[in-house]
N, C-alpha and C positions, 0 to 999 in steps of 0.2 A: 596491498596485494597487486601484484602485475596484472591487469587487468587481460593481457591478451595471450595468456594462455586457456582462456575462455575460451569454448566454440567459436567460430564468425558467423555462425549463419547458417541452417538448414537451406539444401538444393531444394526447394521444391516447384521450380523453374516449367515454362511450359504454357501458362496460357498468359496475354500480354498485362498490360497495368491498367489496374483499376482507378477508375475516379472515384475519387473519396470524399465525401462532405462527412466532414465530424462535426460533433456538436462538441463545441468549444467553451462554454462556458464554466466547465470546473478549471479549466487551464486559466483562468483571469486567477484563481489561490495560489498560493503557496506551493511550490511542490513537494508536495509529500503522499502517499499513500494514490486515490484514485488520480490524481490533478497526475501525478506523475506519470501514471501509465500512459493515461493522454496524451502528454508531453514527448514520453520517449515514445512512443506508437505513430504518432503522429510525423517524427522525427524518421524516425526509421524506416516508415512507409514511403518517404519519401526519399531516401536514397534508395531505397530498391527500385525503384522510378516509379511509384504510383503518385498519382496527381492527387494532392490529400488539399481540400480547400476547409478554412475552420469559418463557421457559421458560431454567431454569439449574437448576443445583444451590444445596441448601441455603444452603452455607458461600460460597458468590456473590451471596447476596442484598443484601448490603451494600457491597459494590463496585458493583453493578448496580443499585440504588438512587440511589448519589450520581451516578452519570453520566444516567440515564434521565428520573429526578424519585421523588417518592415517588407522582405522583398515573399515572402510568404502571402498566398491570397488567403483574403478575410471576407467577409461577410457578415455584415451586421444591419440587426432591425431592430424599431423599437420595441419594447414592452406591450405598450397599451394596453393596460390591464388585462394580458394576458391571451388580446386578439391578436397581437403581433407572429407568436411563434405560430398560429393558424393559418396565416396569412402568407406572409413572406417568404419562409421559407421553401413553401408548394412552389409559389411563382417561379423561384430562380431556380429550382428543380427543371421545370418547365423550361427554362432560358437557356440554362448551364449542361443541363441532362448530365451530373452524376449519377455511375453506375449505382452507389451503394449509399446509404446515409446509418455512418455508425454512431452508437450512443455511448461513449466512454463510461457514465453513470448511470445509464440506463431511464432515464429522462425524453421520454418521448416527444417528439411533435407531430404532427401529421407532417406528411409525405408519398408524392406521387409514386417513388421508387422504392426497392426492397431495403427492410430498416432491417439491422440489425446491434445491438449491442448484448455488454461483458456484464453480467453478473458477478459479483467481489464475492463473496460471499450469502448465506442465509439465516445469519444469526438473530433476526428479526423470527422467523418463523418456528429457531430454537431454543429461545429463552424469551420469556414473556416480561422481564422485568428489569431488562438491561440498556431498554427506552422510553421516554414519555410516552405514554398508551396512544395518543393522536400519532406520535412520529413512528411508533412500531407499523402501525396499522397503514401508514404513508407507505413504510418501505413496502409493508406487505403487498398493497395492492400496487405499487409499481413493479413489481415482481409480476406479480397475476400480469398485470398489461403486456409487461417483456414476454411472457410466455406465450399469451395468447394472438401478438402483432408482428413479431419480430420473424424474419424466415431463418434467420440462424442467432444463437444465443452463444457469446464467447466464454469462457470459464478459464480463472486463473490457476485451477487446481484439481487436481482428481477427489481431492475434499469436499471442492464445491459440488460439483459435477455431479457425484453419488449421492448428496444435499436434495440437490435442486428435482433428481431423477426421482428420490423417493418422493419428494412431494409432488411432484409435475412429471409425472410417467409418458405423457401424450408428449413431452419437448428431447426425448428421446433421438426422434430423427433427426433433430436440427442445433445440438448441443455438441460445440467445438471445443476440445482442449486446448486452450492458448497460453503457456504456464509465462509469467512475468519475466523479464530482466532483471538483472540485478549490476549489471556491469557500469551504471550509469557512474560519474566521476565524481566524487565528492574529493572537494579541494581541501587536503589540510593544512594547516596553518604551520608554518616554519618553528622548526624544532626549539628556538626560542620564543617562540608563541604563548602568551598566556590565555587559562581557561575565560572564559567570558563571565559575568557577575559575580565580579572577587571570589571564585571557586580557586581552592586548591587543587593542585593533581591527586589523581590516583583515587577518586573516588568511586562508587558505585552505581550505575547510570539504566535507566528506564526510560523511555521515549514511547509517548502516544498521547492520545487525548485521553482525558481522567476523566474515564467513565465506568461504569459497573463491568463490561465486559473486559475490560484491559486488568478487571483483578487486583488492583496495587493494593488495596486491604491486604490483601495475603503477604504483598512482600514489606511492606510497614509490620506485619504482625510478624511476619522471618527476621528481620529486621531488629526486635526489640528481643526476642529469642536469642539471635545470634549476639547482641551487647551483652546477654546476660552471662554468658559463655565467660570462662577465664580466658583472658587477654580481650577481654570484647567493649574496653572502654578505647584500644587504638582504634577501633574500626573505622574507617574511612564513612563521609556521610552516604546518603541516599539521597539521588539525585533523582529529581523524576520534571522530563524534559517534555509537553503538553498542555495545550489550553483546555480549560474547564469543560467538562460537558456532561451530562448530566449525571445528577446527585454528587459532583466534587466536593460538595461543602463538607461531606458524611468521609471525604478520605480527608483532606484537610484538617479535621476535626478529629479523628484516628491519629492521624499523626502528632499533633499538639498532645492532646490525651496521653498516647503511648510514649512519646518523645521527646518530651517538652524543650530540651537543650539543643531546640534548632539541627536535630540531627540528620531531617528529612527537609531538603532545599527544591521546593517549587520553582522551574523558572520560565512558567506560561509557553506560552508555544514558539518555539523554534524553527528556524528556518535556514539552509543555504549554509553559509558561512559560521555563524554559531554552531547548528547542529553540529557539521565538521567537525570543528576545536569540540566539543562537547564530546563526541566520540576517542577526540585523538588523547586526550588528556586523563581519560577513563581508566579505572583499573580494571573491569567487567564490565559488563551486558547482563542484563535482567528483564525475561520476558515472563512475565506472569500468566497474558489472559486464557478467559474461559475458551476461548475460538478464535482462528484466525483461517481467514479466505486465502492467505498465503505470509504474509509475517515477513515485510520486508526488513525492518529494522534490525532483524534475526539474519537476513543474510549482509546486508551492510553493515556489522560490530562483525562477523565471521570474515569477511574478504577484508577488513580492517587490523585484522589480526586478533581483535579481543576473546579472550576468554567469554564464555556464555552460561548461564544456567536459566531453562524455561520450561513451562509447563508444556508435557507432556502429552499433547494433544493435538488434533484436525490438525492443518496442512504442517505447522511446525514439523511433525511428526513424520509426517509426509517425506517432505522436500529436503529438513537439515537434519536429521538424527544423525546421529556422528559427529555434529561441532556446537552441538552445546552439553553440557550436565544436565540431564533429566531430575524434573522433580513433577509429585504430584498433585493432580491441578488442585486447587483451592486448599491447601493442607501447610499450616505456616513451619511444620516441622522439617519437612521434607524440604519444603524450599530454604529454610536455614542451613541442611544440612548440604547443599547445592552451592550456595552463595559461600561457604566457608571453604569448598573447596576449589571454586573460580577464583577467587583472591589469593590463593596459593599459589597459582598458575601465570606463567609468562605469555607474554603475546606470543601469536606464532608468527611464521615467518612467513615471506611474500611467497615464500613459494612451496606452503604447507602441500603436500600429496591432496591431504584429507579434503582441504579447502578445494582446492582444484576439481576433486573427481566430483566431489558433493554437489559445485555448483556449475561444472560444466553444463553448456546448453541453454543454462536459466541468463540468454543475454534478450536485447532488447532488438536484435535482429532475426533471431529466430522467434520471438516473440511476434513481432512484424508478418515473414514469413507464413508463417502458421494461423495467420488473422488473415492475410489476404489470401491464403489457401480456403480458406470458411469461407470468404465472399465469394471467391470464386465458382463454389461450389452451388451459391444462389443464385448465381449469371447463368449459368450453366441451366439449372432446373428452368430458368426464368426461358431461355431461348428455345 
């Protein structure tokens, strides 16, 4: 996909650049999912000339280096079981005087200046059984804290937004729409490229971490459905592209069960360059889960060209209805009957209409934009 018939940029021009301290420490992972928006937020705030400094810990600085630049200001402090982010980061608050201190993950620290951070989503407080009951209860009251500390709360989605509203009524006044990018560049691999982990082309592809919420039961259970179909011994395998996270062993174990002949190829978590080839080699996109705060992988297989079939739900529903085959959520029939007609299907072209109008606007400058419209908005009240 030509990436620059994308919007460039909402005008929302007018009051000068903010100094930014982010908290940096998802940006030391992988980029994918929150680590990314970080990455490109942080990125893009800073060609719109706001002065973005990343705050992390010590033993981060060098993960957080290679991705940022070295000519990028850092800031880092120790740990010390957990006196550190108390400590340190108040002081240079004090020294540096950033306007704002944003929370990419929503990870608080104390701070002399107005905080504010993005809630991803609320699937913690919508399904009771799709995290270890300590980490549910973790997200849940990290949430409570965002709500109750924070002078503005950023939101990737009108999904979230009406989530967060029905539970937290009172966050009303200080609840931003800032919907994600999606234009960031993944590099593919030259047309003589081969797929990574002695994969064949043309196979079936799912990307997330293997968890309850991400669904793949369902598409393993489409899956064994759809082989049973006449002509359903060609079918191309199942690819599902994610490191383990909670209860994997139960899809793992679904798959063997249901598909003994290796027909469902795990290959742990993905990153960069893989993902890439992993995408470019694909015959479809396959999004199962129960909920998504916005579902980028759905729009990275869509500006890709891919063919898509996904459940039918929250932000997906939202943001790409019109580039993928709808099926319905947790239901393996419906999603077979989905997957049978995305592998029908040719990729589109770079410069699909559909593609274009769908994801117009969803770049990482108007993303930018619209975040430092929300801060600005706290400067304002604050003066």
């Amino acid at each position: 996909m030509h990436l620059k018939h994308l919007k460039p940029g909402l005008d929302l021009s007018g009051a000068g650049p903010v100094r930014v301290a982010m908290d940096a420490a998802v940006m030391a992972h992988p980029l994918t999912g929150v680590a990314r928006y970080a990455f490109e937020l942080g990125k893009a705030l800073s060609l719109q000339g706001h002065a973005v400094e990343y705050w992390t810990f010590n033993r981060l600085r060098g993960p957080l280096t290679a991705k940022v630049g070295s000519d990028s200001r850092i800031r880092t402090f120790p740990h010390l079981r957990g006196a550190g982010p108390c400590v340190f980061p108040h002081l240079w608050s004090l020294i540096s005087r950033p306007d704002i201190h944003h929370f990419p993950n929503g990870d608080l620290f104390p701070s002399p200046v107005p905080r504010t951070a993005m809630i991803h989503d609320l699937a913690p407080f919508l399904f009771d059984d799709i995290l270890p009951p300590d980490l549910r209860d973790f997200y849940r009251e990290r949430t409570r804290r965002i709500v109750r500390l924070c002078k503005v709360i950023t939101v990737n989605s009108q999904t979230t937004m009406d989530h967060l509203l029905d539970i937290f009524p009172e966050a009303s006044d200080r609840c931003r729409l800032t919907p994600l990018g999606c234009d960031h560049v993944l590099r593919l691999p030259a047309p003589a490229g081969k797929p990574p982990q002695g994969l064949a082309p043309g196979y079936l592809l799912s990307v997330g971490t293997i968890e309850p919420r991400k669904d793949y039961a369902t598409l393993i259970r489409a899956y064994r459905l759809l082989s049973d179909r006449p002509g359903g011994s060609d079918l191309p395998p199942l690819v599902i592209a994610g490191g383990d996270g909670y209860r994997a062993d139960e899809v793992r174990d679904l798959a063997r069960t249901l598909l003994p002949d290796d027909r469902v190829r795990f290959t742990g978590y993905v990153d960069g360059e893989m993902l890439s080839s992993l995408y470019a080699h694909a015959a479809a996109y396959l999004q199962a889960s129960l909920h998504e705060g916005f579902g980028l992988p759905v729009a990275e297989a869509a500006l890709l060209g891919l063919p898509v079939a996904a459940a039918d739900n929250s932000a997906i529903s939202e943001l790409f209805s019109g580039l993928y085959e709808p099926f319905e959520t947790g239901v393996p029939e419906s999603a077979a009957d989905a997957m049978e007609k995305v592998l029908h299907r040719r990729r589109r072209t770079p410069d699909d209409p559909t593609v274009i109008r769908k994801l117009d606007g969803l770049t990482w400058s108007n993303c930018a934009a619209l975040t430092a419209s929300a801060f600005e908005s706290v400067l304002k009240r604050s003066s």
